[in-house]
C-alpha atoms as one frame of an Amber mdcrd trajectory, in Angstrom:
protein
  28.089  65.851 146.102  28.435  69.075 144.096  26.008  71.907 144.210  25.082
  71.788 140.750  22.403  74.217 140.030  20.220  72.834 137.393  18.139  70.256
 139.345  15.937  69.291 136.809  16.282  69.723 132.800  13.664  68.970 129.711
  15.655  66.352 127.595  16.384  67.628 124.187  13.973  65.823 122.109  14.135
  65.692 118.134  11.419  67.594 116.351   9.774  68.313 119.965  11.641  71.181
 121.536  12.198  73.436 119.391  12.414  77.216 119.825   8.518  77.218 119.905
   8.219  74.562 122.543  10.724  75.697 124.812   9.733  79.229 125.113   6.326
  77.702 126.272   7.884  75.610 128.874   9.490  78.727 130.631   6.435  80.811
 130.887   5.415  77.490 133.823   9.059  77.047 134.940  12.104  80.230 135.212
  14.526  77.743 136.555  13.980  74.015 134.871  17.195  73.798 132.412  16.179
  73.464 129.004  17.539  71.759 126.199  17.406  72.509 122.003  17.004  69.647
 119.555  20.447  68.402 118.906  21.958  70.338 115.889  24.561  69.244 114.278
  27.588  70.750 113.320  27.321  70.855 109.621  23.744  72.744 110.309  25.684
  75.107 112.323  28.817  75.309 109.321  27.445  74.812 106.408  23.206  75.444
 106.814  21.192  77.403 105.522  19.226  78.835 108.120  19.765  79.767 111.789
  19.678  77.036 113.539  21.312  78.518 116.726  18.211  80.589 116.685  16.136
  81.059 120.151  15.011  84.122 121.921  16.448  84.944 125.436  13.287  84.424
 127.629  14.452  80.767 127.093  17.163  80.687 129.141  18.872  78.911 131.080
  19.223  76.878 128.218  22.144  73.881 126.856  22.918  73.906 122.780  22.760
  70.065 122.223  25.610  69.331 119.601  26.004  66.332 117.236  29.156  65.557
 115.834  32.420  63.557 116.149  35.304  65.677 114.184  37.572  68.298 116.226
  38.138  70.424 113.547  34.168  71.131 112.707  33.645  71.819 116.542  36.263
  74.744 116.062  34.583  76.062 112.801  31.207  76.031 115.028  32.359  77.359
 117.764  32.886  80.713 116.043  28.892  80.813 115.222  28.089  79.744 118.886
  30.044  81.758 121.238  28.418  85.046 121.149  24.708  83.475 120.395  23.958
  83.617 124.718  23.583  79.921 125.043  24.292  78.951 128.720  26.094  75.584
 128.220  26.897  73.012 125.574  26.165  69.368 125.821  27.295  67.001 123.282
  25.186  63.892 121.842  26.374  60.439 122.786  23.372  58.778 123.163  21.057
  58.944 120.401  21.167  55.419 118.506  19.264  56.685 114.695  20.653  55.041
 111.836  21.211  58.645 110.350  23.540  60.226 113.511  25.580  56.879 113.437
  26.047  57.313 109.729  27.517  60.576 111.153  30.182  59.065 113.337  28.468
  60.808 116.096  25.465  60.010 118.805  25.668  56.572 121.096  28.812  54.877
 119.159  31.244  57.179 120.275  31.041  55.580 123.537  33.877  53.489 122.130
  35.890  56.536 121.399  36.700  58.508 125.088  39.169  59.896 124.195  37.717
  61.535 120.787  34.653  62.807 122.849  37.339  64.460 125.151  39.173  65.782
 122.374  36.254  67.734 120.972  34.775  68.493 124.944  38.145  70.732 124.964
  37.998  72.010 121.357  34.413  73.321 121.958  35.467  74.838 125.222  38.320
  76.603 123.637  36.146  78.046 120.960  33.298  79.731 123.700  34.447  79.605
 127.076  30.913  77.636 127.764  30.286  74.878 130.548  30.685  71.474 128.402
  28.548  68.751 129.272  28.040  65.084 128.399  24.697  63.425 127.565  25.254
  59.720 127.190  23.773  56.079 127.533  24.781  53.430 130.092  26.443  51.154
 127.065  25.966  50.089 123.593  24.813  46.988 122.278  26.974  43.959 123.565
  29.465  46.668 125.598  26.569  46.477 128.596  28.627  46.098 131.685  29.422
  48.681 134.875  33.240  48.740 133.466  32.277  50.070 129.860  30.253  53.017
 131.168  33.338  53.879 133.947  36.041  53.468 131.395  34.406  55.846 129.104
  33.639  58.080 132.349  36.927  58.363 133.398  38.667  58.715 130.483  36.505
  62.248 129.714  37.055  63.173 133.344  40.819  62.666 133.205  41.419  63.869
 129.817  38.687  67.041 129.352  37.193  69.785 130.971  33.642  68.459 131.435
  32.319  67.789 135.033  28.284  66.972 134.301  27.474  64.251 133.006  23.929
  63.291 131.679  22.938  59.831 131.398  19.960  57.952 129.873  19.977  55.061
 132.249  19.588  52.149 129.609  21.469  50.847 126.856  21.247  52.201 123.432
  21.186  48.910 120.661  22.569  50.128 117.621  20.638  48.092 114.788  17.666
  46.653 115.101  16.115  48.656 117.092  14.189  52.471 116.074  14.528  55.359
 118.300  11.630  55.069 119.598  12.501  51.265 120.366  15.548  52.560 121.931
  14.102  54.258 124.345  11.654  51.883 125.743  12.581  48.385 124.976  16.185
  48.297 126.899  15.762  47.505 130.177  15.927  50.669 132.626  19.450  49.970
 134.967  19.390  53.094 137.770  21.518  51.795 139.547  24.670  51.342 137.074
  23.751  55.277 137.177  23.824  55.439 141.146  27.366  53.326 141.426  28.888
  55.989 138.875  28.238  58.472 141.555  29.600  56.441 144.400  32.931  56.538
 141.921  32.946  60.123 140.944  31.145  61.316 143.671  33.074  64.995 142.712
  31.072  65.144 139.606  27.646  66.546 138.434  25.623  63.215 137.376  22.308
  64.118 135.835  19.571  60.857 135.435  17.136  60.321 132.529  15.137  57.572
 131.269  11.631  56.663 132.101  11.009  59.306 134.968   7.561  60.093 135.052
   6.468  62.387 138.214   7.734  64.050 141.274   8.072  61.153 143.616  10.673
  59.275 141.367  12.682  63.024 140.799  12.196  63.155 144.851  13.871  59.612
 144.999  16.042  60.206 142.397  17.610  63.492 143.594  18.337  61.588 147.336
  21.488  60.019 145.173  22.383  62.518 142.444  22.602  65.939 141.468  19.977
  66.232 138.771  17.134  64.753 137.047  16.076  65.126 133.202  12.670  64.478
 131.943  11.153  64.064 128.603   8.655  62.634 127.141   6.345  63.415 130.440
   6.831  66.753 130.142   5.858  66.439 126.181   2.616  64.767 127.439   1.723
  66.653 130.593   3.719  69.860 129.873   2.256  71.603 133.086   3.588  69.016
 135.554   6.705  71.768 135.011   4.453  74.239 138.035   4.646  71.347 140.425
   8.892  70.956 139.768   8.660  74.570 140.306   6.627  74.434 143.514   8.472
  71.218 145.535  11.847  72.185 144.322  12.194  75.576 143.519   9.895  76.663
 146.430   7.487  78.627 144.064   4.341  79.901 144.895   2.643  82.021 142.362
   2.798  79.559 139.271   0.695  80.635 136.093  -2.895  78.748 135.519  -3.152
  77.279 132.778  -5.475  79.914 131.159  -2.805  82.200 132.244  -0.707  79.958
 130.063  -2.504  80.151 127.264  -3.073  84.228 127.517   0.518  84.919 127.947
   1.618  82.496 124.388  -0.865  85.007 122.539   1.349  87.544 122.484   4.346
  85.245 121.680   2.271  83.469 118.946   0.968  86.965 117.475   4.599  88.002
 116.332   5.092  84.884 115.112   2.739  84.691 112.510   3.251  88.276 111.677
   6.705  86.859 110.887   5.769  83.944 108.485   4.987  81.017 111.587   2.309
  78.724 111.241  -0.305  78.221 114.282   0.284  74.981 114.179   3.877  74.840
 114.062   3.394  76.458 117.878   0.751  74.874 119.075   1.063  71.045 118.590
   3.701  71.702 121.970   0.707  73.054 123.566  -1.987  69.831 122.855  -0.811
  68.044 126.637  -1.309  71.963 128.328  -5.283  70.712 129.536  -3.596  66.622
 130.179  -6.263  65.389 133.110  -8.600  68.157 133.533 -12.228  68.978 132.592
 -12.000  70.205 128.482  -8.692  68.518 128.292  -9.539  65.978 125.000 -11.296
  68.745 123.487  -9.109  71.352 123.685  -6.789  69.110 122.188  -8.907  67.707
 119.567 -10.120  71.553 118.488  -6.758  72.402 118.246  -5.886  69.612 116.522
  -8.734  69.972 113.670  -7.908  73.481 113.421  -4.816  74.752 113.974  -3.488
  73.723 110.931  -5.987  75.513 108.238  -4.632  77.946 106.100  -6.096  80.759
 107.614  -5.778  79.848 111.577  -5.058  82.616 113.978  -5.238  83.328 117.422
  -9.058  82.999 117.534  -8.475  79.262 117.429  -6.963  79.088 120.564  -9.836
  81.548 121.905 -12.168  79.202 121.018 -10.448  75.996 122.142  -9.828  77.844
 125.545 -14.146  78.036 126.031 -13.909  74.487 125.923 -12.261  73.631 128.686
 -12.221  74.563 132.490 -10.331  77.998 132.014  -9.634  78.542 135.718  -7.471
  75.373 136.532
């Protein structure tokens, strides 16, 4: 089994983890790998604003790319190589109508070889770690020899040595993100056996992992473990993956939390940001404790107004327990 470092990584999650979302996530976990919302390339080319943008307290943290054409990876590599980022992982797993209409996301599981082709270009272009974020098939390709083929044929023909999967199929029509990511059926083990067959590989689960116990179990077979939409809900279970896994024992409270965004979410709106734009991540911070629903409905009715500053988070934190 390699000794990959990154044990556990926040899924990149569309209109979720932004730059915003993830520098809240670090100030309960230094060592959890985050991910960006996928960008793609012609964001990165031809945008016009930053989307590479992200401030350094972030890190460790993977650029998730979308695209399917060689020659745009080189063009973006020349934006991305000097931004900091700490790895790049490419997008072949998301199933929207609008990334296939890209040529890019879950169908270029049929296209290995492609995949590797831009895995090297990339590479080339910022001497980054490449990695591959992908499902366990596509709509009728759902068999054990689909997923290796398309393994293999990266391993053998590209640089990359992680691979990321989302343990369920992704159905191409029919079926809504969202759908897509509950609706297949979950299939570990098709996840497991890839390990058994390239055991000298990094192979990172996702899909459906909601607490420790499962990451425990999880982590007996592979290297890694992503997780999403708990962390979205219950964004403080990231001080207990610090404390079982990363051994750490003075995590923040989550008053402590709260005091330490202030700062972060002062500059901000001196620079244009609206409250709410930051603190819709932070709604799940109070998930299960005394205050919890009305911290998050406060914030809710409020954050939002025209006027809304920092004193709306003052006042939302009186309503809740402010020593757990």
């Amino acid at each position: 089994m390699q000794n990959y470092k990154y044990k556990f990584s926040v899924a990149p999650m569309l209109d979720w983890t932004d730059r915003h979302c993830r520098y809240f996530y670090r100030l309960m976990s230094p060592n959890v790998m985050l991910y960006t919302e996928m960008v793609t390339l012609g964001a990165i080319i031809y945008g016009k604003f930053d989307y590479l943008k992200f401030n350094l307290k972030e890190k460790p943290l993977s650029l998730q790319l979308g695209g399917s054409d060689p020659k745009q990876f080189k063009l973006a590599g020349e934006y991305i190589k000097d931004r900091g980022f700490t790895e790049i992982n490419l997008n072949i797993g998301c199933p929207s109508a609008r990334v296939q209409k890209g040529s890019f996301g879950a169908c270029l599981m049929t296209e290995p070889d492609l995949v590797a082709e831009c895995v090297n270009v990339i590479h080339r272009e910022t001497n980054l770690p490449i990695t591959v974020k992908t499902r366990i098939g596509i709509d009728n390709e759902d068999n054990y020899e689909f997923l290796y083929n398309f393994i293999d044929t990266i391993d053998k023909k590209s640089i990359c040595d992680t691979f990321v999967i989302h343990a369920r199929k992704a159905i191409l029509s029919g079926l809504s993100p969202k759908e897509n990511r509950e609706i297949p059926p979950l299939k570990y083990d098709r996840v497991y056996k890839i390990k058994e067959d390239f055991h000298d590989k990094n192979i990172i689960i996702n899909g459906g992992i909601k607490n420790i116990n499962d990451s425990i179990d999880h982590l007996k077979k592979l290297d890694g473990v992503m997780i999403g939409r708990e962390v979205y809900q219950n964004p403080y279970i990231l001080t207990e993956i610090e404390r079982e896994f990363y051994k750490s024992n003075n995590s923040p409270t989550r008053k402590e939390v709260v005091v330490s965004m202030m700062n972060y979410i002062e500059d901000e709106l001196s620079n244009g940001a609206k409250l709410n734009h930051i603190t819709r991540h932070m709604l799940g911070l109070f998930h299960g404790v005394p205050g919890g629903k009305k911290w998050r409905r406060f914030l809710s009715e409020n954050s939002y107004k025209k006027d809304a500053d920092l004193k709306v988070l003052e006042n939302a934190l009186t309503l809740t327990e402010v020593n757990v």
